[in-house]
Each structure stands twice: as structure tokens, then as C-alpha cells.
N, C-alpha and C positions, 0 to 999 in steps of 0.2 A: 600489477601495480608496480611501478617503480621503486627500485631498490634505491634509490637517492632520497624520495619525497614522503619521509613522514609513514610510513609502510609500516603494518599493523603487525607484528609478529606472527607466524603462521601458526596457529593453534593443534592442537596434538589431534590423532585422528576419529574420526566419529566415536563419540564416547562411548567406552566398556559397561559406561553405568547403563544405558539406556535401559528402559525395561523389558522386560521378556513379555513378549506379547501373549495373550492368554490364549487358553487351549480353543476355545471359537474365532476367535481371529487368526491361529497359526491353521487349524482346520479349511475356514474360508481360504486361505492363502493357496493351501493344498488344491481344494476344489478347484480354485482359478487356475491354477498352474496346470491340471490335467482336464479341464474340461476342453478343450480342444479338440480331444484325444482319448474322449468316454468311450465313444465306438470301440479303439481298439483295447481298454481297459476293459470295458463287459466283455467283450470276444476274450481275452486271457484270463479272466475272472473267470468265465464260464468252462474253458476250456480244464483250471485247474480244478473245477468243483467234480465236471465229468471226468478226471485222476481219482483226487479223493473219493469219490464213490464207488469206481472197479476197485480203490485200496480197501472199502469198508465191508466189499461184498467176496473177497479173498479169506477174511476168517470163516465165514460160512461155509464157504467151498471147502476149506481145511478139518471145519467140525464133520461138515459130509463124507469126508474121506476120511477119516477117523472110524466113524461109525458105520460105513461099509465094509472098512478092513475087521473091525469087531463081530459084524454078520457074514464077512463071507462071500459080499457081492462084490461084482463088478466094479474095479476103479479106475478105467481107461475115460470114461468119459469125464468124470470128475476132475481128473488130472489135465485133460484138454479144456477144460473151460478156466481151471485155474492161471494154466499157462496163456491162456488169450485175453483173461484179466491181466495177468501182469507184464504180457507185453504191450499190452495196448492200454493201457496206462500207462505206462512209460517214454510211449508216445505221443500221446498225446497232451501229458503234463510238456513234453521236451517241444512242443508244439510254443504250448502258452507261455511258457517261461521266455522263448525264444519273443512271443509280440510284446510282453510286458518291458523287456531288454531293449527292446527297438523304441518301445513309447517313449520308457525312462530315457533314453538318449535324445530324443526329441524334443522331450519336454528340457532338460538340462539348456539342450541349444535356444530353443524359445527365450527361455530368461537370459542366458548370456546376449542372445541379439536384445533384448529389449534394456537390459543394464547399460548396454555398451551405446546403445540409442540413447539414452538416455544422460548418460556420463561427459558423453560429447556434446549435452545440448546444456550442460552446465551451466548456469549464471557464473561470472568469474569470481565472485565474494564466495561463493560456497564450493569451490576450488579453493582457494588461498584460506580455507579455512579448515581446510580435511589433508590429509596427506596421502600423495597417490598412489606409494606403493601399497596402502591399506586399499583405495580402492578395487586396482587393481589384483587385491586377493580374491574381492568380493566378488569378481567377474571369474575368476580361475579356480580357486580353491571352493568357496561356499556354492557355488553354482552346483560343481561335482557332488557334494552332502548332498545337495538337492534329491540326487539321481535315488538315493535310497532310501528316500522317503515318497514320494513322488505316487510310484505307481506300486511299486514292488510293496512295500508296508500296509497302503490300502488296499492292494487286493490280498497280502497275507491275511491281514486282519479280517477281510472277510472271508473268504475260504477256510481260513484255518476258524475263526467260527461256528460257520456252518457245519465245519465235520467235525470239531468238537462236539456239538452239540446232539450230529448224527451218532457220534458211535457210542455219546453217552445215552443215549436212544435204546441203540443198538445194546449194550453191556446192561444196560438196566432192564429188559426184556429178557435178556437168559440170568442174572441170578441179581437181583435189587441187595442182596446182604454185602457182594463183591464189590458191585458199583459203591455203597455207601464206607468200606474202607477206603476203597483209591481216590474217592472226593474228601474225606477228609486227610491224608496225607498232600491232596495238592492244594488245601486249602492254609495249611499250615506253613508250607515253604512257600504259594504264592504270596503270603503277607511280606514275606522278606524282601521278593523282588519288586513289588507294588513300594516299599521306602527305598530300592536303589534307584529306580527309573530317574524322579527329578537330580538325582546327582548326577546321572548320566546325561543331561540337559546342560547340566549347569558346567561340568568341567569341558564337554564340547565344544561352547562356544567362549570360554576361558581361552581353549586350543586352536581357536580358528582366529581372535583375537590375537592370540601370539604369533598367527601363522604372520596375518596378518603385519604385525610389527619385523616381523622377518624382511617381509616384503620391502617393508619404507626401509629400514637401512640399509639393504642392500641399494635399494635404486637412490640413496640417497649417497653413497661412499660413489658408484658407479657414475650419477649427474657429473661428478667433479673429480673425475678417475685422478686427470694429471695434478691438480691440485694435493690429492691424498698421494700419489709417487714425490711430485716435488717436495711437500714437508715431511718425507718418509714417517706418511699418519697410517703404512698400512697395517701394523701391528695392531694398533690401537681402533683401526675400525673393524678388523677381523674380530679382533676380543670382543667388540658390540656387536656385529651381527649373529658370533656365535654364543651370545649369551642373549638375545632374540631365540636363538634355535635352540638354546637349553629351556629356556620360559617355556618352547611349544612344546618342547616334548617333554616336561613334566607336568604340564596339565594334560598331554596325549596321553600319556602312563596311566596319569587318574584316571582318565574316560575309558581306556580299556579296562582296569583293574575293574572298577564299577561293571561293564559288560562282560567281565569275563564271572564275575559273581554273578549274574542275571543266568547267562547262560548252562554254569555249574548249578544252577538251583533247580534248572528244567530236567536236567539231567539225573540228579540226586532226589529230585519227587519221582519222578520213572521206576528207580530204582529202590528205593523205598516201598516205593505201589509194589514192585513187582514180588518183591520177600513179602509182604504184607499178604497179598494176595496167594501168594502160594502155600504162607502157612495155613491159611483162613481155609484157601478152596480145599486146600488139601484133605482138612480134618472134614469139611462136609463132603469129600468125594468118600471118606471112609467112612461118613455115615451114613452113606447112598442120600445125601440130600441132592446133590447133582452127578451124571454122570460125568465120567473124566472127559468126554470131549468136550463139555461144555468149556469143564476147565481150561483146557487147551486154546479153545478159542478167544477163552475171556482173555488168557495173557495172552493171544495174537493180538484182540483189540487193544488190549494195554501199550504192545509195544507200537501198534500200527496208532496210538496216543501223544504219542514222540512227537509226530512230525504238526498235529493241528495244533500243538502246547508252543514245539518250537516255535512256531509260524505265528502266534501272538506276541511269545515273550520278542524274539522279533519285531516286530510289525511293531509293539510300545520302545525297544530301545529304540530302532530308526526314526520312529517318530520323534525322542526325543533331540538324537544328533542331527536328526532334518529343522525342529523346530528352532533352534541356534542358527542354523544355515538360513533360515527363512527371516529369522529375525534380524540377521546383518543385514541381509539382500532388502526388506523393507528398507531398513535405515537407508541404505544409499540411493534408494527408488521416491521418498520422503525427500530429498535432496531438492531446493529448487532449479527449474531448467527454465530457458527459453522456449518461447513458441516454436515447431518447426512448421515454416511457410514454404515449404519444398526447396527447391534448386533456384537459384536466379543464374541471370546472363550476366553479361558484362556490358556495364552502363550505356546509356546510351541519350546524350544530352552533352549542351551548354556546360560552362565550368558551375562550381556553386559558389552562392554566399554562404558565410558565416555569422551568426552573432550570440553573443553571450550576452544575456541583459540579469546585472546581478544576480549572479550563479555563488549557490554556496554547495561545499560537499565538505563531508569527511568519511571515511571507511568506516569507520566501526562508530557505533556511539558513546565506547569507551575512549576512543580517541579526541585527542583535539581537531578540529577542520582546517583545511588542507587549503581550503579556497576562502574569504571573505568577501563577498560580492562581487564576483570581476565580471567584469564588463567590457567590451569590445566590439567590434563591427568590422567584418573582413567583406569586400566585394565582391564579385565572380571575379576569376581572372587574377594572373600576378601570383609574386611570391613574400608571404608574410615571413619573418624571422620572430621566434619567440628569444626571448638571451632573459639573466634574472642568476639569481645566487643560484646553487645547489639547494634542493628543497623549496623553491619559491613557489611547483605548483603546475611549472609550464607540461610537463608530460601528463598530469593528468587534465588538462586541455584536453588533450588526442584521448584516452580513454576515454571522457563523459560525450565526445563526438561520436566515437564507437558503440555506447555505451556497454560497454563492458558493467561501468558501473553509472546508474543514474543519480542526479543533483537533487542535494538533497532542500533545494533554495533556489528559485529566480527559473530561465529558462535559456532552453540551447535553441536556436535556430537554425537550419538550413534551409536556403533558397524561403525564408519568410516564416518555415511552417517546423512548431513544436518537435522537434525529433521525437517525443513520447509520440508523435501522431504517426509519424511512420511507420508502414511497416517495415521491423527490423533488418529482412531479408533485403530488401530494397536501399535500403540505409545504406546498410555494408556493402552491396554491390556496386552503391556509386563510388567508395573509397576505397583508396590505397594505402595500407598501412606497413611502417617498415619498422621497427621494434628497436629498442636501443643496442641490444643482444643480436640482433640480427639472423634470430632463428633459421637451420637450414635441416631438413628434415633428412631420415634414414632411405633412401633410395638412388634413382638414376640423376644426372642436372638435368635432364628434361623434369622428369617429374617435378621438380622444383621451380623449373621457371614457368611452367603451365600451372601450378597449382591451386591460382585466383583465376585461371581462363583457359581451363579444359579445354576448351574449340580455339585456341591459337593457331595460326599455322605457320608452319614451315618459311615462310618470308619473314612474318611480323615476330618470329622467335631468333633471326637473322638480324632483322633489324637492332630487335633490344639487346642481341650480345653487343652489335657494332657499337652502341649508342654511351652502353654502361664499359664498355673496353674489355670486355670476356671472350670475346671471341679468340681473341689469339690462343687462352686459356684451353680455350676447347681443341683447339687443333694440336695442343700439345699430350693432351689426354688420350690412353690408349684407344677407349674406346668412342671420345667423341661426347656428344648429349646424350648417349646411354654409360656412361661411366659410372658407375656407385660412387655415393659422395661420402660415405661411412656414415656411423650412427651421428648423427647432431653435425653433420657436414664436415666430421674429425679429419675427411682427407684432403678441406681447403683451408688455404691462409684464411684470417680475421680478416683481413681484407677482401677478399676474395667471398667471403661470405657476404659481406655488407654489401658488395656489388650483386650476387644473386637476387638477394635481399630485393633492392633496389630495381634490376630488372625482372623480378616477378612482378613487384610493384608497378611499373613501366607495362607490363606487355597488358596489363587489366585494362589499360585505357578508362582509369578512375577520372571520374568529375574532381572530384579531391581528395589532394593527396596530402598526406602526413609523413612526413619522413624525423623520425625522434634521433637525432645525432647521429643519422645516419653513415657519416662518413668521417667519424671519429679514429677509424683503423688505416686508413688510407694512406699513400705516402702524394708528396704535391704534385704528382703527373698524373696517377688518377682521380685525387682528386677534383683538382681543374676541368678535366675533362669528363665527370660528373655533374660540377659544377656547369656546366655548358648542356648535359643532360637535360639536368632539372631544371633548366634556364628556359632551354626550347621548352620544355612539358610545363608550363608554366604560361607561353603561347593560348597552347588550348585548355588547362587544366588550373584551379585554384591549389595553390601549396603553402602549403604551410610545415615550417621547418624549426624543430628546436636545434638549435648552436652553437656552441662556444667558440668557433672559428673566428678571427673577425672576417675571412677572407666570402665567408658565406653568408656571412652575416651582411657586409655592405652592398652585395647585387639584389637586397631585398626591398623590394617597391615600397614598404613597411614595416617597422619594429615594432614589436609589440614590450615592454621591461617588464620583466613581474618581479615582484617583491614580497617574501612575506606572503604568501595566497591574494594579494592582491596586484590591481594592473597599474604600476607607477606611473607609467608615459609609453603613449605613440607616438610614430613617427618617420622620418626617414634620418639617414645615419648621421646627415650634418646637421639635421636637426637638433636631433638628441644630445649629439656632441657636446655643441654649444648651452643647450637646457636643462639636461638632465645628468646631474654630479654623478649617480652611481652606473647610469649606464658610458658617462663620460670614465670613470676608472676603472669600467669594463673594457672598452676600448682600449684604454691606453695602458693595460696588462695583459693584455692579448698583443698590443704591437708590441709591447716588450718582451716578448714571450719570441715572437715571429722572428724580432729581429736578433737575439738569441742563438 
């Protein structure tokens, strides 16, 4: 949206308030995020159940060698089966852990590629309405949360189920009086963790929010590096981003503090159990109600208790710092996008028409409208000049052509037919658009001047240097059209950008083209001989140009004046001169300007 016309202020980033999606909906999410990759979940799920089962069947082996050293027999062979339980459960778990590790990374990248699919398929109103270094947390940091909920939590949770369940199996078969003190000790500490878990949800995504905010200032001080050096604001932006990074890491604090109480609770029922149990077993090993190996094994099963208790309490905090992470990642995936219609070529047609037949738009519906019915009729061929106050309206012209954003009143035509009919992919590959910024992206100038027409060659990329006057540019360049242009083309002039600009524009061989003040940076050698660019391209191609120049202004077959969101007068420049007062003292404060 243009920063001149009436521009809706950017709204703060997807709101903190949003709701926490419920535990069937974060669950669903789970499911879609790994069902890709169920196969290799059961195979690690299965792999960690055949662990836990050689760990369940180790206190047996322990009670058997117990009670052979008590008789007298032989305990070579006892000892060798114990040892081939514990090594091969420890392989085998290093097995499963190792494909669970590999899924979780997979599934992490699945959603980062599908955010980032996604992100780029943006509608521009739901861009200019979100802030992107928040998004882009949602793609780097929440993605990562993902990974520990993902697969690792749901197959905790199930494995560390199932052999809970076995060994309280198991422990209630050798003395049910044992079993019923260490379920009521973990019944009474697990109440405490079952009220920390939702806190541990809630200052998470408190935490990833703040990361989040981190994010935006930082790329928001960094957007306008020499801006914040030239009003020496660098003080003043460090103090905000690091008080961004104080916000994260005291809601980081809480969310550990929270999990470090979950995890000390697992810990303190264990041990609890275990005093409990040994006062208990003890007084019934002295009243021969069990023999002491039972004893023995019961606190092996207790402490071999640790790891299926861990592996829940687990498996509920991940859950909940995954369900925050799942719940950012919806919101930005809820975000509306365009259709993607694949890849197009590069046009391949006659120039186009234009026409606006009472078109009205405004950005927001809290805004006032930006256009009040304008109307106009451009033919194939030739070059129109848009001219008009500051804020009159003319640059979003070229966005509802693009539509970037659609009219909210009347209709756009190209070549006859509703642009809503087109498809978009198609739209945009007949145009050429040059931005009033004259964005130039982080890479090589090749990469910038192919990057509306990947298949240019080597002549036709010759050509559009000669045409737009870069060429000398490049032969001065160490390396030529692989030179790195720096982040936002920081290692060309403003002019020199605008030319890029311009012959990226050029080398697409658009039906029409748009160029929004294109050559505002310019000094009058290159400009003229841009001017003579866009003159020839104008031969084969419809253009349409916003200007304040008058010098580009008068080689236009057509003016179009806007005023106010509406179209005051067409025409051509002596036309208007003589007809129209405000485009007449447009003119003659731009020659007073010239002549100046």
C-alpha cells in the first residue's frame, strides 16, 4: 500500500488474545502433523515398548538371583540373561529413540515448508495487517516446539502408559498391600502436577509471543539500519529490543519454574514410594508375610517406576508447550492466501487495454475510501501518465490492477474481461510492475534482473542493461552480474536501484506495464535515456506511469489527473494546460521547479 495514499496504520501482530484451541483440536493437529510418518512412529513406539518390557522383566531375573544365592544354586546363568536383558534393551530403545529423532525432524520441516508455502501466498491486506518479524518467529522458533511434542510426547505417552500399567501389573502380583501404598503416594503428588501442567501452557506461549516480539523489533530497527545510525536512535532501539528480550525471558522463567515443579514432583513421589515401601515391606519381611526377595524386587520395580511416570509427566508438559506452538502455527496457517496456479511464463500477446468503470476501494472498513468512482479507458498500446495531489489515489490504480487488493465498488478491466475473471497467475504474468521503493532483493544482479523471467538469456539480459544504461555499471563491478547486491541492494545507489528495478521490469516482456515513480531517483542523463526506454517499450507494450516529472509527464499519448479518489480530466498535456486549473498549476510548478 502506499505510504503517501491514505495507508491504514499497520496493526500490532496476530493477537496474544487469540484462543487456546481446545485439547481435541490441538490433539487433531498433532495427529495431521504426524500422520505422514505413522509408519515410522509405530516402528519407534514398538521398538520403545520391546525396551520397557526387557526393563520389566530385569526385576524378575534380580528376584531369581536372590533366591538362588539364598539356596545355594547356580547363578551363572541368571546373571547371563540379566546382562542380555540389559544390553539389548539399551539397544534397542537407542534404536527407537534414534527413528522417533529423525520423524520429529521431519515432521518440524513439513510445517516450516508448508508455513513458508503459505506465508508467501499471503493476500497483501493480511500482510500489512500482521508484523513479520512475528511471523517469521512462527516459522523458526514455534515450528522447533513443534519437534517435542510431535512424535516424542505421543509415543511417551504411550509407552510410558503401557508399562506403567505393566509393572503395576507386575508389583500387584507379588504383594497387592506394597502396590496400594505407592499408588496412594503418587496419587497425592500427582494432584499437584495435574494444576501445574495448564500454567505450563499458558506461560509458553506468553514466551513464544514475546520471542516473537523480539523478532519484530529487531527486523524493524534492522529495515531502517541507516535511518536508526543517522538519528543516533541506536540507544533507544537496543533499550526496546532488549526489553522485548527481558518480556521473553520472564515469561521463559515462569514456564520453566512451572516444569521444573512438574518434574521435582516425579521425582519426590519416587521417593516417597520408596521410604514408604521399605518401612511397609520391611515390617512384613519380619513377619514372614513376604520373603525379602520379593522385597527387593518390588523396589526394583519402584525405581524401574521412574522412567514410565517420567515419560507421562513428560509427554503432559511437552504437550502443553507444543499446544502454544500449535496454537501460533494455526493462527498464521488461518491467515488468508491466494490461490497457487503453479509457475507461469512470460507473456506472450498484443499490448493490453485498460478500463476502470466506476471503481470504488478503501483498505480497511474503518477507513475512509481511497477511490470514489473513477473511471477511465486506456487502449492497447502507448504510454498513459497518471499526475494528481499527493494522496489522490493514483498508485492504487497499479495495486487493484495487480490486485494486490480487490475494489470494493464498480469493475477493472483488462483486454475487456473482469480481472476478478482472470486467473491471477495469468494476470500477473502479463505485468510489469516497478514499486515506488524500487525494491532490490539480497543476492547476485543476475538474480535480480531474471527474477520476473527465470528463462532470459544471456542476449535479452544484454540487451535490458544497454536499454536501462547498467551496463557500464556491471563492467565496473568486481564480479560482473554475479556481484552480491547486499541485503535490500544496500551496495547500489537509489538510482541504480530504480534502474534494476526497471530492467527486471523490461526483460519480462509484460503486455503492461506499471512503472509508480519510477525514475524519481535519477539524475537527467539517466533519466532521459530511460525515458527513451520506456518510450520504445511503449511501441510494443501498454504503460502506464505515475509522475511528477513534468518531463515524463509530456511524452504521454494521455493524462489521466486524479483528485481526491476521483478522475478530474483526460487528455493530452496541451490539452489539459489550457482546460484543466489544477493540472494547469501542476505543470507550471514543476517548470518552476525545472527551471530552478
Amino acid at each position: 500500500m502506499p505510504a503517501a495514499e491514505a495507508a491504514p496504520p499497520t496493526a500490532a501482530a496476530l493477537s496474544s488474545a487469540a484462543q487456546q484451541p481446545s485439547a481435541r483440536e490441538t490433539w487433531r493437529a498433532l495427529y495431521a502433523s504426524f500422520r505422514p510418518h505413522r509408519a515410522a512412529v509405530a516402528l519407534g513406539a514398538l521398538f520403545a515398548l520391546i525396551g520397557a518390557a526387557t526393563a520389566l522383566a530385569q526385576p524378575l531375573a534380580a528376584k531369581a538371583l536372590v533366591d538362588r544365592l539364598g539356596s545355594d544354586e547356580p547363578i551363572a546363568s541368571v546373571l547371563l540373561v540379566l546382562t542380555a536383558l540389559v544390553l539389548f534393551g539399551t539397544a534397542i530403545e537407542s534404536v527407537g529413540q534414534y527413528i522417533l529423532e529423525r520423524t520429529s525432524e521431519s515432521v518440524v520441516l513439513a510445517a516450516r515448508r508448508r508455513l513458508i508455502g503459505r506465508l508467501l501466498r499471503l493476500r497483501v491486506p493480511e500482510l500489512e495487517r500482521t508484523q513479520p518479524g512475528d511471523l517469521i518467529s512462527r516459522v523458526t522458533s514455534d515450528t522447533t516446539l513443534l519437534d517435542q511434542v510431535s512424535t516424542q510426547a505421543v509415543v511417551s505417552a504411550l509407552t510410558g502408559g503401557l508399562t506403567l500399567v505393566a509393572t503395576i501389573v507386575m508389583m500387584g502380583l507379588m504383594d497387592p498391600v506394597l502396590l496400594g501404598v505407592t499408588i496412594g503416594v503418587f496419587v497425592l503428588i500427582g494432584a499437584s502436577v495435574s494444576w501445574v501442567m495448564p500454567r505450563i501452557s499458558k506461560a509458553t506461549k506468553q514466551a513464544q509471543e514475546a520471542v516473537g516480539a523480539v523478532a519484530t523489533a529487531l527486523e524493524r530497527s534492522l529495515g531502517a539500519f541507516r535511518t536508526v545510525k543517522a538519528s543516533g536512535a541506536e540507544r533507544r532501539e537496543i533499550a526496546e529490543v532488549e526489553a522485548a528480550a527481558r518480556e521473553a525471558w520472564r515469561h521463559g522463567v515462569r514456564s520453566a519454574k512451572w516444569e521444573s515443579i512438574a518434574w521435582t514432583s516425579t521425582g519426590l513421589s519416587v521417593q516417597v514410594s520408596f521410604l514408604a515401601v521399605l518401612g511397609v515391606g520391611g515390617a512384613r519381611v519380619a513377619s514372614g508375610a513376604i520373603p525379602v526377595s520379593t522385597l527387593i524386587a518390588f523396589l526394583l520395580f519402584l525405581f524401574y517406576l521412574i522412567e514410565p511416570v517420567s515419560d507421562l509427566v513428560g509427554a503432559a508438559s511437552q504437550y502443553q508447550v507444543g499446544s502454544a506452538a500449535i496454537a501460533r502455527i494455526s493462527e498464521a496457517e488461518r491467515l488468508d492466501v491466494e490461490p497457487d496456479h503453479g509457475v507461469p511464463g512470460r507473456p506472450d500477446g498484443p499490448p493490453a487495454s485498460v478500463a476502470f468503470e466506476e471503481v470504488t476501494f478503501r483498505y480497511r472498513d474503518d477507513l475512509p475510501p481511497v477511490h470514489h468512482g473513477v473511471s477511465f479507458s486506456i487502449p492497447a498500446g502507448g504510454m498513459t501518465a497518471f499526475v494528481g495531489p499527493s494522496g489522490a489515489g493514483k498508485s492504487t490504480v497499479f495495486g487493484l490492477i495487480e490486485r494486490f487488493y480487490d475494489a470494493t465498488g464498480g469493475r477493472i478491466l483488462v483486454d475487456g474481461e473482469d480481472i476478478r475473471d482472470w486467473p491471477l497467475d495469468r494476470l500477473r504474468a502479463a505485468i510489469g510492475y516497478v514499486e515506488q521503493d524500487a525494491p532490490v532483493l539480497a543476492g547476485t544482479l543476475r538474480q535480480n534482473l531474471v527474477f520476473a523471467a527465470p528463462d532470459a538469456t544471456d542476449e535479452e539480459i544484454h540487451d535490458v542493461l544497454v536499454r536501462t544504461r547498467l551496463a557500464a555499471l556491471v563492467d565496473r563491478l568486481p564480479h560482473g552480474l554475479e556481484t552480491p547486491v547486499g541485503h535490500r541492494g544496500s551496495k547500489l545507489s537509489g538510482g541504480e536501484r530504480q534502474r534494476v528495478a526497471i530492467a527486471r521490469a523490461l526483460l519480462r516482456r509484460p503486455r503492461l506495464l506499471l512503472l509508480d515513480e519510477a525514475t524519481s531517483q535519477l539524475d537527467a542523463a539517466n533519466e532521459l535515456a530511460l525515458r527513451d526506454a520506456v518510450t520504445e517499450a511503449a511501441r510494443d507494450t501498454t504503460v502506464l506511469v505515475v509522475a511528477h516529472r513534468l518531463s515524463t509527464v509530456t511524452l504521454a499519448d494521455r493524462i489521466v489527473v486524479m483528485e481526491a479518489g476521483r478522475v478530474r480530466a483526460v487528455g493530452t498535456h496541451p490539452e489539459l494546460v489550457a482546460s484543466d486549473p489544477l493540472y494547469g498549476e501542476l505543470a507550471a510548478t514543476q517548470l518552476l521547479a525545472a527551471a530552478g
